[in-house]
ChimeraX commands (.cxc) that place a marker at each C-alpha (Angstrom):
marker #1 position -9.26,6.69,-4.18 radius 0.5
marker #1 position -10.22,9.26,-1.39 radius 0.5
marker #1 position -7.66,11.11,0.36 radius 0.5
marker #1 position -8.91,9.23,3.37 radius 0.5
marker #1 position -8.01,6.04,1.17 radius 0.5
marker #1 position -4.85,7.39,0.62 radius 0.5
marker #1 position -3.97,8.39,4.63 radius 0.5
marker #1 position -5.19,4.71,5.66 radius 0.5
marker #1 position -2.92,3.05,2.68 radius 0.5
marker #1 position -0.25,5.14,3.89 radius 0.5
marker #1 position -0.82,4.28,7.69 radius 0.5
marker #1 position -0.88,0.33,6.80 radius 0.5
marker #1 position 2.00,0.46,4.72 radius 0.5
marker #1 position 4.46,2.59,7.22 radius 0.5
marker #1 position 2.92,-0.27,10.00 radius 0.5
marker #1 position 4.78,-2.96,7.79 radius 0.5
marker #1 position 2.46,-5.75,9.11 radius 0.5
marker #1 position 0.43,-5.67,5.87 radius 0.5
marker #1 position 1.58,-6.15,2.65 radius 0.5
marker #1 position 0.24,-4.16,-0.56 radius 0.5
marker #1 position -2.27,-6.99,-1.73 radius 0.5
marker #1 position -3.48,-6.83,1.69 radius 0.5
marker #1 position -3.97,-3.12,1.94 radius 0.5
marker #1 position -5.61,-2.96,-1.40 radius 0.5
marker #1 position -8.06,-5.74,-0.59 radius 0.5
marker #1 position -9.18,-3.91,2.39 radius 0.5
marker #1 position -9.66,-0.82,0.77 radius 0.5
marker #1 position -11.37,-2.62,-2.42 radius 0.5
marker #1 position -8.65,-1.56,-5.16 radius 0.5
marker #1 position -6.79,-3.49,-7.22 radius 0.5
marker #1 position -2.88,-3.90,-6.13 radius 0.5
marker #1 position -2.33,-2.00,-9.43 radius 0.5
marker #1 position -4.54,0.91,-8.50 radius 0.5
marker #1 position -2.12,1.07,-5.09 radius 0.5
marker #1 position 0.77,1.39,-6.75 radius 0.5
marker #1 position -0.71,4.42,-9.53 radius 0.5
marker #1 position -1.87,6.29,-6.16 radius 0.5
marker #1 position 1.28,5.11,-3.87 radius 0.5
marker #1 position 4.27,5.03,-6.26 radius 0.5
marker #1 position 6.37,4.90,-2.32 radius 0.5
marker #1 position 4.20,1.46,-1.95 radius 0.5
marker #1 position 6.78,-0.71,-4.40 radius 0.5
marker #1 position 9.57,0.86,-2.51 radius 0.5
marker #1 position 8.16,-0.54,0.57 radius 0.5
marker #1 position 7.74,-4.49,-1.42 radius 0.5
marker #1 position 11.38,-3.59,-2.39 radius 0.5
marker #1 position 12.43,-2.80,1.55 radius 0.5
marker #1 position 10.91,-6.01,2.65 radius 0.5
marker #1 position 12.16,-8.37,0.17 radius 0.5
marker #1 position 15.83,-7.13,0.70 radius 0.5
marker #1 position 15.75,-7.56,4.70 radius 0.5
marker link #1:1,2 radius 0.2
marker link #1:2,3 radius 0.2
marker link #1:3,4 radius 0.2
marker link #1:4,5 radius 0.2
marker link #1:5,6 radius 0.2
marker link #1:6,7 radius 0.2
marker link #1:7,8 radius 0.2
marker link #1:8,9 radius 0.2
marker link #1:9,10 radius 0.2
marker link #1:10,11 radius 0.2
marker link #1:11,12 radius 0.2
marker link #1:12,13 radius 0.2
marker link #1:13,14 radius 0.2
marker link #1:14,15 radius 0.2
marker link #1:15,16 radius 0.2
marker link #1:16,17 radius 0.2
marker link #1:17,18 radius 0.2
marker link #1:18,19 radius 0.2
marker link #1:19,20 radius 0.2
marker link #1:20,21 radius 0.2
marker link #1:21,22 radius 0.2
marker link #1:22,23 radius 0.2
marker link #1:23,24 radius 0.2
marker link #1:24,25 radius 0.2
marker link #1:25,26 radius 0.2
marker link #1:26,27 radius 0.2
marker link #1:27,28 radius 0.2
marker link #1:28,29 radius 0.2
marker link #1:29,30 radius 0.2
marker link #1:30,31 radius 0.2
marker link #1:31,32 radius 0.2
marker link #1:32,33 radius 0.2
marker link #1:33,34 radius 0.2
marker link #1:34,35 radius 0.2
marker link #1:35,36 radius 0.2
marker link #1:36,37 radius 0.2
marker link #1:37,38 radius 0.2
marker link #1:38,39 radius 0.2
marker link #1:39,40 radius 0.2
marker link #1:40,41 radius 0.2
marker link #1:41,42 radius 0.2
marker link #1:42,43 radius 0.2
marker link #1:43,44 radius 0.2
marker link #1:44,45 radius 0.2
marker link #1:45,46 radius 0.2
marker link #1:46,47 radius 0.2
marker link #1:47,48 radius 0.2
marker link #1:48,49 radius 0.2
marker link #1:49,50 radius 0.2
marker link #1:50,51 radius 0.2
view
């Protein structure tokens, strides 16, 4: 992952209307590979679940 990967996983993630499979699909990454780059992304899961 670019940096430019990383801004636009960020961006989609803060949005909350897409969820990490989602995000990683679009930028051709496993979920797994999210999460390495994005520790903050199973936080979000967490968030969501919880509300």
């Amino acid at each position: 992952m670019n940096d430019a990967d990383l801004k636009a996983a960020h961006a989609m993630l803060a949005d909350g209307t897409f969820t990490v499979n989602e995000v990683a699909k679009r930028l051709n990454i496993s979920p797994a590979t999210l999460y390495r780059y994005l520790p903050a992304a199973r936080a979000t899961i967490n968030c969501k679940v919880s509300l």
